[in-house]
N, C-alpha and C positions, 0 to 999 in steps of 0.2 A: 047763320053766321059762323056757327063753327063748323060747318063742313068748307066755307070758305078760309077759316083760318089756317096759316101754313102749320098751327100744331094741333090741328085739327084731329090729325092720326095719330098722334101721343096723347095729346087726352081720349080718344077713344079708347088706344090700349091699354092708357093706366085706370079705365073705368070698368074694361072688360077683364084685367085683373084685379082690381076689388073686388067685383062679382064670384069671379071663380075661387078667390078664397073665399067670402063668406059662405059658400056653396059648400064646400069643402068643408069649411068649421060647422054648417048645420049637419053632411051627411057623418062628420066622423061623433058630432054629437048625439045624432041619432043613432049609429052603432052600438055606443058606448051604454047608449040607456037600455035600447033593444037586447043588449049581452048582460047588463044589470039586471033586467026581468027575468032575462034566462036562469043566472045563476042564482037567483031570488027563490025563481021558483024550483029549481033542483035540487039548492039547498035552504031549505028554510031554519035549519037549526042554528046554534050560535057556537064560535068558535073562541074556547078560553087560549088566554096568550098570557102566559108566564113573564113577569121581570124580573122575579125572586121565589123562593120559597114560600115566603108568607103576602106576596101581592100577583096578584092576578087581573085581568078584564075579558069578560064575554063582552064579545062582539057579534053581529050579525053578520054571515057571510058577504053580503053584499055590501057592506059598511067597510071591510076588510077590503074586499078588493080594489070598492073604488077608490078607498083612502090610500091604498098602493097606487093604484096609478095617478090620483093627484098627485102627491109626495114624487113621483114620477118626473110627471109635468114640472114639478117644481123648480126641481132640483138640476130637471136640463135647461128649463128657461134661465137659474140664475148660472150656470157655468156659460150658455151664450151669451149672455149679457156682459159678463166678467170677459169674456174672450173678446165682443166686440171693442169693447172699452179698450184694453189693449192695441187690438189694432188699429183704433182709431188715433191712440196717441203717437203708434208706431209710424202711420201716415201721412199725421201732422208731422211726426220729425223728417222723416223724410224728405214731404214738399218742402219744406225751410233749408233743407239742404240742400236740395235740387236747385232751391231759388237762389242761394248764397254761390253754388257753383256757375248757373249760367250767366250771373252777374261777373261772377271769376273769369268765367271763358269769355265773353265779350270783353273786356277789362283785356285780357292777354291778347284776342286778338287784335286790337287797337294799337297795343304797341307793340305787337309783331310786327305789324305792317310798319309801324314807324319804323322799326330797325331794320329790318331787308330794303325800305326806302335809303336810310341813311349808309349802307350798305355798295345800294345801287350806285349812288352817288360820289361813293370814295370815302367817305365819312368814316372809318370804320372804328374811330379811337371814339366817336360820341355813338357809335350803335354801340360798344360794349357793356354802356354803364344802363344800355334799354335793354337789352337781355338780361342782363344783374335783376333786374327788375320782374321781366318776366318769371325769373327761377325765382324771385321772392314770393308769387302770389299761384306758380306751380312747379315744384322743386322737381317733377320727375319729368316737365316737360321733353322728351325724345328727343325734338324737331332742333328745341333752341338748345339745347346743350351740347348737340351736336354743331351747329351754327358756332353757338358760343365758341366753343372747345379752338374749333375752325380761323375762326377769328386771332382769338389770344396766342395759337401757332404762329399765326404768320407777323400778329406781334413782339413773338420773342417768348412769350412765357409757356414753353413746350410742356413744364412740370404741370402748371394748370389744365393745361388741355386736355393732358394723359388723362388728368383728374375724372374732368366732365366727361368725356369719351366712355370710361370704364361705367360711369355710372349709366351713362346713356344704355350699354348695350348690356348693363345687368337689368338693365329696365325693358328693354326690347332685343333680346336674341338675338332674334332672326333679322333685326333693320342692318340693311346693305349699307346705307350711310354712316352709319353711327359706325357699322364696323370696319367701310375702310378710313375713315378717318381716324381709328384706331389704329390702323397698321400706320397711315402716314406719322402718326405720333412716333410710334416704334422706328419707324425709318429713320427721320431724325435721330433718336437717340442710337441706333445702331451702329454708329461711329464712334461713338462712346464707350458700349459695353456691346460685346459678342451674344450674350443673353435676352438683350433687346432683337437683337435680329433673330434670333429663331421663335421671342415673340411675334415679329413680326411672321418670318415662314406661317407658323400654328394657327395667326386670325387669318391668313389668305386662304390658309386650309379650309377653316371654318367657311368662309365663303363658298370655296366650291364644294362645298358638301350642300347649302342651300341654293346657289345660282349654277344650275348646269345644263346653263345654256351660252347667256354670257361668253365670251371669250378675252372679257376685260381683267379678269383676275389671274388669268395665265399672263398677258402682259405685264402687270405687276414682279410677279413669280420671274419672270424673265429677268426683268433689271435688276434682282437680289442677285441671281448667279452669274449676270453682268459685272457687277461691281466686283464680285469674287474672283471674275474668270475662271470661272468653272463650266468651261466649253461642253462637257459630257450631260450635268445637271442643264443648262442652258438649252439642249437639244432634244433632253428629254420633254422640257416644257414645252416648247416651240412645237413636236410633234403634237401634242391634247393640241395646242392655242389654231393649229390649222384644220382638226375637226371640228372645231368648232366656227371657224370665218367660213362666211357665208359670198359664195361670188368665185366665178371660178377666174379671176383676175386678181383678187384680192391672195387667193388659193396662191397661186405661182406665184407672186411676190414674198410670202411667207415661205416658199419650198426654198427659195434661192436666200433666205435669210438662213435658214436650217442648213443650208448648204454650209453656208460660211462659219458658220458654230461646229459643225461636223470639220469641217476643216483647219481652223483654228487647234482643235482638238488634235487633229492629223499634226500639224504644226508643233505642238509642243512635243509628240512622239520625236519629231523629226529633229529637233534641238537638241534632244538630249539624246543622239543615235540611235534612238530604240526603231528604225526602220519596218521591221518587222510588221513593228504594232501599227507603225502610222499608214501602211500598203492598203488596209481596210478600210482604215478611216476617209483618206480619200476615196476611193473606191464609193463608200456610202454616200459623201457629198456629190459625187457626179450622180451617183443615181436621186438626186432630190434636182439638180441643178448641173446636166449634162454640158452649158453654156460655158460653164465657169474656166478661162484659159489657164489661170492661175495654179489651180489644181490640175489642170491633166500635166503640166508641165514639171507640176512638184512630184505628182505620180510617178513621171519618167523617171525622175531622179533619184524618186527613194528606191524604186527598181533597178537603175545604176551602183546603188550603193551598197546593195544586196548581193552585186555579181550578177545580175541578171538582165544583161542585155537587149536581150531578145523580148522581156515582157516591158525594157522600157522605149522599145522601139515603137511595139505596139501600142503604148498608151501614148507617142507624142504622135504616129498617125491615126487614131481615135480623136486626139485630138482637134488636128487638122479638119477631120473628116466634119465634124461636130462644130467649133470656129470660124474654118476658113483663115485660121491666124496665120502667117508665116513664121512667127515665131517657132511653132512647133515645126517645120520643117529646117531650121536652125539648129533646132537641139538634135537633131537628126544627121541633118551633115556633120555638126563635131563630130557625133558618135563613129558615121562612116569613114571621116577623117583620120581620127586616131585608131582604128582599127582598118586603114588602108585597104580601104571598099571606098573608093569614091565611084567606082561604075554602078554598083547600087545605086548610090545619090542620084548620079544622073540619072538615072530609069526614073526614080522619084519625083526627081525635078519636071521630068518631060512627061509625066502623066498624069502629073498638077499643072502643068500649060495645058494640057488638052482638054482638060476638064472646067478646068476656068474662068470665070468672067472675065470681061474687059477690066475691070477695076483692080483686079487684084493681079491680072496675067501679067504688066508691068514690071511688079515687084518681082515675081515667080523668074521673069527673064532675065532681072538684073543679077537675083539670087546664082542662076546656073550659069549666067554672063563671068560673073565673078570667078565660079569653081571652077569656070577652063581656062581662066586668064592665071587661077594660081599656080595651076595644072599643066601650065605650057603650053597653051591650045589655044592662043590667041583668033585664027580663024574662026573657028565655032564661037569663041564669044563675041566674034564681028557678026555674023549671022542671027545667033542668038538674041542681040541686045538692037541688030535692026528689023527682026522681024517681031518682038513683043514688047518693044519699047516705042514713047515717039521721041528719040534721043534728041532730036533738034527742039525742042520748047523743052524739056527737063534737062539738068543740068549733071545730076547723077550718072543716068543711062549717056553722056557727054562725056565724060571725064573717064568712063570704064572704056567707052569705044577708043577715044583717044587712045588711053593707055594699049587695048589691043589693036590698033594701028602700028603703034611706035614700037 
């Protein structure tokens, strides 16, 4: 029967361990007496043991020894005894505790779920007074004081949230959550005080010093020196935030944002005539975002304004080259114009017709159509405007032919 019971193998092991201790208790007992006849017989005389001057006791060596090593025995059995005792009480408090907590954590999570429900649902003014709740029955909980914090923002009461926020991430460091919902605190108040905002900077810091990988808290980082306009700080970010975007689509859509902060940056050189400075700055935005007409055309001009003709000549055909704009062949005829080289232009003109698409050759014939009709050369812009224009359906390449008709 008990080989068929399923504790069949625990009462066997708890019987083959009584066995081997009593095994055990007979051979150390037999030691004990074996080592008793020994010293018995080696020493048979008796040994006096002094308490005082005038009291003494002969003992018998073997009476001495064993009675040391009972006194022995004694004295470890009752210090285990006294220790188990201990720990037994230490254990009972324990499980009561243990048991008073997971009644606690069921309890919290019960109305957790209520309040992320109530939450879900739009609720959010009767989920606040269920997390009030939760923090009464676990004040350090992370999750909801974060939550909470979360909440009572976007109710209005920013001073609260700070509150729960700061407690949250003295309670957890390193939680990502608890800490930007810290900075969004700080964001809010940074319109208030200058000192909230560079709390804020110092928690986004703190993030990338634990998340670096991320490229969520350079986004952040961005729209502080956003709101500053501070094009230089804004480009510095922007550079970390595109080693870190993953996707080489994603990649080029951040170069051409870095473009535009680089140039920005160029822009306010160029406001305040500091030319100079601002010739680099675009310069660095084309090399992030070679596309951009805006800049090679400001390029031209901050190299105009410098006296240097020749390097803004170069940058509006770069640009062309690069675009395809007509624009930058504009900025190019003034120049030729007012420096009476319109034969230049024309070479320029006529070797962007030859290179040209259909789409844009049009524009390109009305462009040099134009420059012989100011130029007294009405022929060549008869020519011109019917061999790259379809002047009969357009009404522009019409009105220029006309005019060099008449």
């Amino acid at each position: 029967y008990l080989g068929k019971s399923p504790d069949a193998g625990l009462l066997s092991k708890s019987s083959s361990a009584r066995v081997q201790v009593t095994l055990q208790s007979i051979f150390i007992f037999l030691f004990f007496t074996l080592l008793s006849v020994y010293f018995s017989f080696l020493n048979p005389h008796e040994v006096e043991i002094h308490f005082a001057q005038a009291h003494s006791l002969s003992l018998p060596m073997v009476v001495l020894f064993l009675g040391s090593v009972l006194l022995g025995v004694l004295i470890t059995g009752f210090l285990h005894g006294a220790l188990s005792l201990k720990n037994f009480f230490i254990d009972l408090k324990v499980a009561r505790r243990n048991k008073l907590q997971n009644k606690t954590n069921r309890r919290v999570g019960i109305l957790f779920e209520e309040a992320e429900n109530l939450v879900a649902g739009g609720c959010i003014a009767k989920a606040i007074p269920v997390y009030e709740k939760i923090l009464d029955l676990s004040p350090n909980h992370v999750t909801v004081l974060t939550r909470l914090g979360n909440r009572l923002r976007e109710e209005g009461d920013s001073d609260r949230a700070l509150e729960l926020h700061l407690k949250a991430v003295q309670n957890a460091p390193n939680n990502l959550d608890a800490l930007y919902s810290l900075a969004d605190d700080y964001s809010m108040k940074a319109r208030q005080s200058f000192t909230m905002h560079q709390m804020e900077m110092a928690t986004l810091e703190k993030i990338e010093k634990i998340d670096r990988k991320s490229p969520r808290v350079f986004y952040r980082m961005r729209e502080i020196h956003l709101k500053t306009e501070d094009w230089a700080l804004a480009a510095d970010i922007q550079k970390k935030l595109i080693s870190r975007v993953k996707g080489r689509e994603k990649k080029a859509k951040e170069k051409k944002v870095l473009s535009r902060y680089i140039y920005n940056s160029g822009i306010r050189h160029f406001n305040k005539g500091n030319f100079e400075a601002a010739i680099p700055e675009f310069k660095k935005a084309l090399r992030e975002d070679a596309q951009c007409l805006s800049t090679h055309i400001i390029l031209g001009d901050a190299c105009m304004k410098t006296g240097s003709g020749k390097a803004a000549l170069k940058a509006w055909r770069t640009g062309y080259e690069k675009t395809n704009s007509p624009i930058c062949l504009i900025q190019m005829d003034k120049f030729y114009r007012e420096s009476n080289q319109v034969g230049e232009m024309v070479k320029v003109y006529k070797e962007a017709i030859k290179n040209s698409q259909n789409s844009i050759r049009e524009t390109l014939g009305l462009l040099l159509g134009s420059l012989y009709l100011e130029e007294g050369d009405p022929e060549k812009t008869i020519q011109v405007i019917e061999e790259n224009t379809d002047f009969q359906k357009a009404i522009i390449p019409s009105l220029i032919l006309a005019g060099a008709y008449k």
